[in-house]
N, C-alpha and C positions, 0 to 999 in steps of 0.2 A: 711845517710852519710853526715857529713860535708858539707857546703853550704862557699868555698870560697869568695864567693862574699858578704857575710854579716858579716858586723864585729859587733865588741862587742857592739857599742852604737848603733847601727839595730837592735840586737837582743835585745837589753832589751824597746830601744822604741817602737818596735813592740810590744813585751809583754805587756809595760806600756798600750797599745793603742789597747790590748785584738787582736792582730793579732798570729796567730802562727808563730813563728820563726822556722828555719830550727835546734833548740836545745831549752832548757829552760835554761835559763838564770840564772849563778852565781854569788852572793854577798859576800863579805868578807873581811870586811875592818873598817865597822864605827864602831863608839862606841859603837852600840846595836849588830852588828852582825859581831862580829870580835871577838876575842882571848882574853884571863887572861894571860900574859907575866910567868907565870910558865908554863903553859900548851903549848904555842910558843916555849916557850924554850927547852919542852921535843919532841917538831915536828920536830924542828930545827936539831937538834941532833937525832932525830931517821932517818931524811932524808938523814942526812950525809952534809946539808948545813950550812956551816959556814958562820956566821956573825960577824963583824967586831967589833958592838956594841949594843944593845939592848936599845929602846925606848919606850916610852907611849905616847899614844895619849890622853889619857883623865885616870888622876891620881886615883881619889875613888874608880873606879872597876878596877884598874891597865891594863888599856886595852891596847895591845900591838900594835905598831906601824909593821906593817908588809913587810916585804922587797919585790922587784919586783919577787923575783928571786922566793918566795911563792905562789904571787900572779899568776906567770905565770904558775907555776908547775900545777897550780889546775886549771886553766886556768878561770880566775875567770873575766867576762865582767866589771868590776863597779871599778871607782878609786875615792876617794873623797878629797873633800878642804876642810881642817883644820884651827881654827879661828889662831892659832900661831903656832910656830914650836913643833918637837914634842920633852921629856926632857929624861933625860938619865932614866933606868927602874930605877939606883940605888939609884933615889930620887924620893923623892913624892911632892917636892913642890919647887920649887928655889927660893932664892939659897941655899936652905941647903945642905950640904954635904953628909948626909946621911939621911936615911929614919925613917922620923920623926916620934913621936907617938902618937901628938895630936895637930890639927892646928886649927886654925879659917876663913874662906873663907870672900872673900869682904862682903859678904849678913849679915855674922856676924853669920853662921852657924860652930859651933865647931863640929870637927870629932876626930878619936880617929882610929889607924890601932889594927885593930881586926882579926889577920888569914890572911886571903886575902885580904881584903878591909877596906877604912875606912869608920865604922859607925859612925851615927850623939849620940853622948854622952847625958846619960838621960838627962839634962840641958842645949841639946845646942842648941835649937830652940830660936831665939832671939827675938820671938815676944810670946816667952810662957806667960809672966806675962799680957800682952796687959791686960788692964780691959776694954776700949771704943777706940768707933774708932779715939777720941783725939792721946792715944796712939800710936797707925798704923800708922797717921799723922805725930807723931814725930817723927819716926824712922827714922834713915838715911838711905834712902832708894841709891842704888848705882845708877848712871848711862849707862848708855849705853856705854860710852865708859871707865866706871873702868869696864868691864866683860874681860876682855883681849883679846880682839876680835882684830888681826894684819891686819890692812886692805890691807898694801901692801902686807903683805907678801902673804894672800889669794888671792890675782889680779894675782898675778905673777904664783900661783898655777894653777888659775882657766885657766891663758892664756895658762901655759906648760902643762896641759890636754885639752886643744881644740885640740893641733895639734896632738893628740892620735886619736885611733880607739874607745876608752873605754867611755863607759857610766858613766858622772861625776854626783855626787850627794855632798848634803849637809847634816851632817848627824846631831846624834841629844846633840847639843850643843843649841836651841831654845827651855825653857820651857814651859810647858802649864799651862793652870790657876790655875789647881787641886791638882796634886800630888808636887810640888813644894811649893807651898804654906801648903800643910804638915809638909814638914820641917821647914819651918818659923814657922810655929804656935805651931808645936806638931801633933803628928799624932790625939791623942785623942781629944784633943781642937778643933783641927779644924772641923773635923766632928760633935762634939758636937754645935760646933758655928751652923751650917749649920741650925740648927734644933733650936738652944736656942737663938744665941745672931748672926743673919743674916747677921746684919748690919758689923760686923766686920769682918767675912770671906769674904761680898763682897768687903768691903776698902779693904784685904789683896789680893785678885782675881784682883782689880782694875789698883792697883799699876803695880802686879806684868804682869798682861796683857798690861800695857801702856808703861815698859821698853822692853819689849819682842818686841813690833811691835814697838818701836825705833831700834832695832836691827836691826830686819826687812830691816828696812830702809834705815839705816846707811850700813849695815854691808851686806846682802844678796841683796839688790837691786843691787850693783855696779857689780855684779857677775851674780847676774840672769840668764845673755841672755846665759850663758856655761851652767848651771845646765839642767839636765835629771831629778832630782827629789829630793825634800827634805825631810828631816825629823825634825818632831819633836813632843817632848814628853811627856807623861802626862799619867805614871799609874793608870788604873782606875780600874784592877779587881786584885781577890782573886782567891783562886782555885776554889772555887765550886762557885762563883755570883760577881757582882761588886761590889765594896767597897761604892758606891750609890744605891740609887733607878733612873729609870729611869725620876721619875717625878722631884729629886732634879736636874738630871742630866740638865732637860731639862729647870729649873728654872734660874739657874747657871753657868754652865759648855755650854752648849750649843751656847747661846748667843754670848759668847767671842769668842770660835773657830769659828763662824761667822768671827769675827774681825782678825783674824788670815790668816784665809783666803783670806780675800779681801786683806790683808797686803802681803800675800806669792803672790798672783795673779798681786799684784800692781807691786810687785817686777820683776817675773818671770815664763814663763809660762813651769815649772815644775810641776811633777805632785808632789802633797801635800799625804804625808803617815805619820798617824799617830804611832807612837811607843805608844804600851799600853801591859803590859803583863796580864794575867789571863782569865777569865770568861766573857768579855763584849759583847757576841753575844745579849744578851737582849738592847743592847746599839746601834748597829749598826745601825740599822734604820735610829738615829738622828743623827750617824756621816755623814752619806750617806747625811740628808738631809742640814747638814751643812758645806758639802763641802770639805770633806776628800776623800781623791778617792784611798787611797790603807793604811792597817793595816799590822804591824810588831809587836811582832814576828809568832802573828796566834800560840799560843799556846795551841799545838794540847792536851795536857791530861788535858786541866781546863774543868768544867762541860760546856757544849755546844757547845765545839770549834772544834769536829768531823771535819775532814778539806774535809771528801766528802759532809755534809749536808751546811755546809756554803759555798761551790762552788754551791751547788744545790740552795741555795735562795738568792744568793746575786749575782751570775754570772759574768756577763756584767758589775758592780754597782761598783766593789772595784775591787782593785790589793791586793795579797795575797803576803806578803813578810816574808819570813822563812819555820815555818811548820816542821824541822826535829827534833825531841825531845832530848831535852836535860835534860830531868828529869830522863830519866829512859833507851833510848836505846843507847844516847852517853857513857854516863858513865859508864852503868850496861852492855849491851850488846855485844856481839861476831860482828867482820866486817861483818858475814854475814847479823846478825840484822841489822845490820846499811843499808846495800843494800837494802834488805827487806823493812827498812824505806823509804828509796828514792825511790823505783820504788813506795810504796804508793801512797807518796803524791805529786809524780808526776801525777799518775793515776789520783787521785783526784781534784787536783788543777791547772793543766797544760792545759787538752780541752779548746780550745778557745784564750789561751792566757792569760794574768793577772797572773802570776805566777812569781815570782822572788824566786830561791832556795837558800835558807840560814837555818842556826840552829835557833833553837828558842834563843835568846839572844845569848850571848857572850858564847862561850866554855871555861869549867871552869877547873880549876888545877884538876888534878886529870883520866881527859880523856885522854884513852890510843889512843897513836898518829895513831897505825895500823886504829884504828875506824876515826879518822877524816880525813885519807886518803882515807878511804874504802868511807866514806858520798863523797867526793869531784872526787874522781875517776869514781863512779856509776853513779854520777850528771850530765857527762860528756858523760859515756855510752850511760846512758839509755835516758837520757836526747835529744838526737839524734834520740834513736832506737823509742821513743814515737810519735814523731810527722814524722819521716820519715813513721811507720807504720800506721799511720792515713792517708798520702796522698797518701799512694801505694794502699790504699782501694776503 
């Protein structure tokens, strides 16, 4: 039964902090694990709740800004602070009018809206031609303060979520060394460098790791002491393995989320969750020993990512954030799949604590809204019935 006396940011820093809560804790809001503003829009509407206007919190994957009246319905613990405000859905970029169909970002990365989102255009990596790391050097590289990061207007955020119940976090608008620096280089080049020409991926890894912990600094520290937990991001896997070996991993990759760390720590003592989608259970070891303490989205169908065998040898070690599938039983499946789903990876992922419920990524156009009521209803059920039946035993 319900546990009035613990509210939403009890429930999830006990989670964080592998205690059991009187329920398991819901996420639903940031840029990884929040909504596609077509898929919002057909919940909205099938709920019967009208809104006023429709927004984005973060344009490329058109991710939807989602209103109180959502987040209370589903009864969801976690509210987060945005680096600026959020833009109307009907535009992808201000100020333009309408929805444009191919821009170029501060970084000098061109995208192109493809269906739902906008991809990066075969020529738009703006360090593709780089021949030495003279090149890398002469790029305009941006600053910390052209990323659009609103400082007051995140204070003002972060101060009207303190005097809530809800667990605030930061979500993932802070790159990682890896998958970012793919798109500056090219996805191919830059892999290729890793192995051929070293020296240039690490100036591109260098750069782009010493404005990220400017951010850090400038932008998350003044906030820190509100945040519950951050995020941020750096895809490292594929479906069946990671897009590295664990020995480049630990060459390259490794080292910097050192620095990332001590930078999120300096800042605030949240707990630090890496966003990475696919297959990096071979990986985890060295996120562990570099100081990541909980993974989103835990994506249960890539090869290794079983979410009862990675509770089983990681335990105590990581917080598990997401787990409910979105490959195959949000979109393809009946509401009861979907319950089905969540008593799972409850079963799984919940004993002990370190469990945060959310979809694997963002729920995409196309998922029937009955299924992501059915996920957010059951979360809420069973999410109760799971640990009230552990201490009645």
């Amino acid at each position: 039964m319900p546990n009035n006396n613990i509210s939403s940011k009890d429930r999830v820093k006990m989670a964080l902090n592998y205690v059991e809560p009187d329920r398991v804790p819901i996420d639903l809001g940031g840029t990884v694990t929040s909504i596609h503003i077509e898929a919002y829009k057909e919940l909205t509407k099938y709920l019967g709740i009208e809104e006023k206007y429709f927004s984005l919190i973060e344009y490329v994957g058109r991710t939807a800004c989602i209103s109180d009246k959502i987040l209370e319905r589903f009864n969801v613990d976690t509210r987060y602070v945005y680096p600026s405000p959020p833009i109307p859905a009907e535009i992808s970029l201000p100020p333009a009018g309408r929805l444009i169909a191919e821009y170029t970002d501060v970084w000098g990365i061109k995208r192109r809206f493809v269906g739902y989102y906008y991809d990066i255009v075969p020529d738009g990596s703006p360090l593709l031609n780089a021949n030495n790391t003279d090149d890398v050097e002469a790029f305009k590289w941006p600053r910390a303060e052209d990323l659009g990061f609103n400082l007051e207007y995140m204070i003002s955020q972060a101060e009207s979520l303190a005097s809530t119940d809800y667990a605030i976090g930061f979500s993932y608008y802070i790159y990682g060394p890896f998958a970012f620096c793919m798109r500056l280089r090219g996805f191919q080049k830059f892999l290729a460098d890793l192995i051929l020409r070293p020296e240039i991926a690490e100036s591109i890894m260098n750069h782009v790791t010493n404005i990220m912990i400017d951010v850090i600094e400038k932008y998350i520290k003044p906030i820190g002491k509100y945040l519950d937990f951050i995020f941020f991001g750096d895809d490292l896997g594929l479906q069946l393995a990671p897009m590295i070996s664990p020995e480049l991993f630990r060459r390259f990759i490794k080292p910097k989320y050192r620095r990332y760390v001590e930078a999120f720590k300096n800042a605030s003592r949240a707990k630090i969750i890496l966003h990475s989608d696919g297959a990096i259970s071979p990986l985890i070891d060295d996120l562990i020993e570099a100081g990541i303490e909980g993974i989103n989205p835990v994506q249960v169908s890539a090869k290794g990512m079983d979410s009862k065998q990675l509770k089983e040898r990681f335990g105590k070690k990581l917080i598990f954030w997401g787990g409910i599938d979105t490959q195959s039983v949000l979109p393809f499946g009946t509401p009861e799949d979907v319950r089905n789903e969540v008593r799972m990876r409850i079963k799984h992922l919940a004993p002990g604590g370190g469990y945060i419920l959310a979809s694997v990524h963002n729920i995409q156009p196309g998922v029937p809204p009955e299924n992501i009521v059915a996920m957010f209803n059951e979360a809420v059920n069973f999410g109760y019935k799971f640990y009230s039946h552990k201490n009645s035993e």
